[in-house]
VOGU-3710 file (C-alpha; in Angstrom, 3 decimals, decimal comma):
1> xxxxxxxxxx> -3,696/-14,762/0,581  -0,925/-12,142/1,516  0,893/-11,470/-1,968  2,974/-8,115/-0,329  2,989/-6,067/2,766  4,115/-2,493/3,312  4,570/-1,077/6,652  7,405/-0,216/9,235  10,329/-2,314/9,875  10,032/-3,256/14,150
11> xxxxxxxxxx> 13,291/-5,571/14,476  14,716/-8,288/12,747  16,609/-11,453/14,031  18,536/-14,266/12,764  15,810/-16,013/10,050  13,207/-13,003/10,060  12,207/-9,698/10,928  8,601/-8,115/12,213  6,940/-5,902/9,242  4,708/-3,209/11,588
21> xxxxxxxxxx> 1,311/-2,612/9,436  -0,776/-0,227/10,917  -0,145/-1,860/14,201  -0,208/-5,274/12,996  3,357/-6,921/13,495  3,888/-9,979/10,930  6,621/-11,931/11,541  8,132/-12,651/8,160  10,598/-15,027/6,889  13,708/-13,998/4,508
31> xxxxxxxxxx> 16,917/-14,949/3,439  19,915/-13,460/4,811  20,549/-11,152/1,536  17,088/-9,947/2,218  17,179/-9,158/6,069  21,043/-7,683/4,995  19,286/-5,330/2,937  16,295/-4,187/4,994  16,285/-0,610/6,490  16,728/0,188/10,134
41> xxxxxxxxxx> 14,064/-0,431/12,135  11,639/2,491/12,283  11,922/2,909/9,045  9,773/2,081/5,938  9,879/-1,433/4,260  8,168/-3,116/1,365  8,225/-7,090/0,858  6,585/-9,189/-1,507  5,231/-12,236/0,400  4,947/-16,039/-0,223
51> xxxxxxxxxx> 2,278/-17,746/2,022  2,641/-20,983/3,491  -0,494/-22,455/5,204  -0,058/-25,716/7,026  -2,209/-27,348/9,076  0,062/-26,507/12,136  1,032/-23,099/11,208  0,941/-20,384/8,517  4,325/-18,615/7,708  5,365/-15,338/5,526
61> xxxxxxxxxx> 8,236/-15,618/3,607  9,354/-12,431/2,431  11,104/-11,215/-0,507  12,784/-7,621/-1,699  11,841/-8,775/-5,690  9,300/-10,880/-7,867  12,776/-12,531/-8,828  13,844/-13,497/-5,726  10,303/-14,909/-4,915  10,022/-16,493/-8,118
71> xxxxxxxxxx> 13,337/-18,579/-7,372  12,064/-19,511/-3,969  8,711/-21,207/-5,863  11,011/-22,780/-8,274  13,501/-24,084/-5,812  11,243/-25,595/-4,076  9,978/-27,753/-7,186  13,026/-29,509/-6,660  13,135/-32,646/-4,565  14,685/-32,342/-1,479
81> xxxxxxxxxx> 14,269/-28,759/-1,137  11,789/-27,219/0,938  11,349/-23,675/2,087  14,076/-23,773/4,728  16,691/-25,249/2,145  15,321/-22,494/-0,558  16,078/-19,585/2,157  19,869/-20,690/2,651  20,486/-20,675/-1,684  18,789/-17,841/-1,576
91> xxxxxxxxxx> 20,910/-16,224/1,199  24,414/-17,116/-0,721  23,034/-16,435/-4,311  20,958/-13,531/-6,069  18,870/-14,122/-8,500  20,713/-13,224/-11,654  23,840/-15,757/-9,779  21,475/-18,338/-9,019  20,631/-17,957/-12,598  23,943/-17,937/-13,700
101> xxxxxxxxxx> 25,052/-21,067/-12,219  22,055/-23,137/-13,362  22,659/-22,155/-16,988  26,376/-22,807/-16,488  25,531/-26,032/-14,713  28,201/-24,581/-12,041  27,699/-27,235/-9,308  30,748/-25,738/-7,446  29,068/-22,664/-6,553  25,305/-24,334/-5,636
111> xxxxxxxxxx> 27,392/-26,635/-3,462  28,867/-23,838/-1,227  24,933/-22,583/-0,180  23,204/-24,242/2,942  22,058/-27,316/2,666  22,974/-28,519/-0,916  25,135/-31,092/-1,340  26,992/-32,635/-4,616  23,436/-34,570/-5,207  21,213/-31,975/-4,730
121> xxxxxxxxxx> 23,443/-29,477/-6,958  23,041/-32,247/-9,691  19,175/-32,286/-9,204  19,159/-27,975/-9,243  20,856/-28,314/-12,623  19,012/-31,225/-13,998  15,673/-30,135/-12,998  15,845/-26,205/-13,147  18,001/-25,546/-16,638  14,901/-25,854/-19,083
131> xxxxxxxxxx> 12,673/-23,752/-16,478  15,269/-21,158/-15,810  13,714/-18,932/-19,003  10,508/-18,288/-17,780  11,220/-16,881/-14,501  11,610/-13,237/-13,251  15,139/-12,563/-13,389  15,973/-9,358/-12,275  18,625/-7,506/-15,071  18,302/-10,334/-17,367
141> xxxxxxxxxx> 15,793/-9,353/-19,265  13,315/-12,369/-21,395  12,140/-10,725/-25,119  8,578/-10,637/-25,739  9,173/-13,078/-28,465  11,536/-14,935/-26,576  14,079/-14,390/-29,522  17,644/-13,076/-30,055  16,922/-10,042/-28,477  16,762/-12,023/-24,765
151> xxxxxxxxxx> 20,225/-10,959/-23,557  21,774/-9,863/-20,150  19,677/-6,453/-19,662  22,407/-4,166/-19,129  25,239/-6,330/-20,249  26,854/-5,058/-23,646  30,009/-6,717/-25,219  31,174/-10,034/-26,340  29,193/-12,322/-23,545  25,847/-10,448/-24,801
161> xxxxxxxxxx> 26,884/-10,739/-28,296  27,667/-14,106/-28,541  24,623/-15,320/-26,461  22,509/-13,156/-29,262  24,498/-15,304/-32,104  23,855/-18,487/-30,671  19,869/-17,705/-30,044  19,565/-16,623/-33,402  20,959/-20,028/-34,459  18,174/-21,815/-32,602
171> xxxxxxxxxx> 19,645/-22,778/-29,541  17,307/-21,801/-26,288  18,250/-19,312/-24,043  19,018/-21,022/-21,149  21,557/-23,626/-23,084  23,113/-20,905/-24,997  23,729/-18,938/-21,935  24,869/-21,654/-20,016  27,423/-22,297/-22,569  28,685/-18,635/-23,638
181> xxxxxxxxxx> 29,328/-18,586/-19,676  31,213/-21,733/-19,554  32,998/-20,608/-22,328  34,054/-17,106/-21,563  34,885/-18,857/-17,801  37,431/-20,810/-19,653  38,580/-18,026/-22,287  38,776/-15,490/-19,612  37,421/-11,910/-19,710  39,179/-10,740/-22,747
191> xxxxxxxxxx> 37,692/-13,407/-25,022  36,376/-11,857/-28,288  32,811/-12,660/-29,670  35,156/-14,624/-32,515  36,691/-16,666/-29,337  33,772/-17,184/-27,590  31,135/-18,133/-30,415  33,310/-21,444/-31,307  34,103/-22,143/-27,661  30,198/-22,245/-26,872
201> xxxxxx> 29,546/-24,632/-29,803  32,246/-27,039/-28,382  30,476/-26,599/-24,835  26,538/-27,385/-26,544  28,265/-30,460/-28,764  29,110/-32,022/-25,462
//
């Protein structure tokens, strides 16, 4: 099974490029952020690979991060969304938004990707917000113990330090994100942590 492949960028079209690998071209399927952020050809590429094998084809699918990868698998978990459907979120969302509007239950932003409707934005956010924790996230960063300490990576302030409040109060991650989020959406961005803490306990008593 091909878990990643590092070689020389040969072209790349409209749903793929070719990865050269010491003279082996593999045609590889990405998202449009991916192929967007690919080098010019000639030049050296690394993707991390998901492997379909069907009994009328095999297809790459390639990815620029574990997170990225790990959202197509989880995607796809979903019904109605297959590999194709899973490329277009994937291709208006990065991982940390894709995130972000799970938690937040933000059906107005999964609606505007490929292929998702209002039904299918209801199943994302019905299905996905409990699994959301586990996965590779890129800057969002999940503590060893799963505790307090599981805040946006790099994000400092009132957002951070409200999520860290609410863990510590017992909610789960993904909830208390998902509300701190709506919250500070509503609040605006010059809500203080004494805003925003009351604000997310409205949005989790729902």
């Amino acid at each position: 099974m091909i878990a990643k492949l590092s070689g020389l960028l040969d072209s790349v079209s409209d749903a793929a490029c070719i990865l050269d690998v010491n003279g082996v071209g593999y045609q590889v399927f990405c998202s449009a952020r991916t192929l967007r952020a690919l080098p010019r050809p000639g030049e050296a590429a690394r993707l991390y690979i998901e492997t379909h094998v069907r009994e009328d084809h095999i297809h790459l699918y390639g990815f620029l991060s574990e997170a990225e990868r790990g959202w197509f698998n989880l995607l796809q978990t979903v019904q109605g969304v297959g590999a194709k459907v899973a490329l277009g979120i994937l291709s208006a969302l990065s991982p940390d938004e894709l995130f972000r509007a799970i938690a937040s239950a933000d059906k107005t932003t999964l609606n505007r990707c490929d292929g998702v409707g209002p039904k299918l934005a209801v199943r994302l956010v019905t299905e996905l917000k409990d699994k959301v924790g586990g996965i590779a996230l890129g800057p969002v960063v999940q503590a060893a113990n799963g505790d307090a300490a599981a805040v946006a990576g790099s994000e400092t302030g009132p957002v951070a330090d409200a999520l860290s409040a609410l863990v510590n109060l017992g909610y789960k991650r993904a909830e208390a994100f998902g509300a701190v989020t709506a919250a500070a959406r509503n609040l605006g961005d010059k809500a203080n942590v004494q805003q925003l803490i009351p604000a997310a306990l409205k949005e989790l008593a729902r």
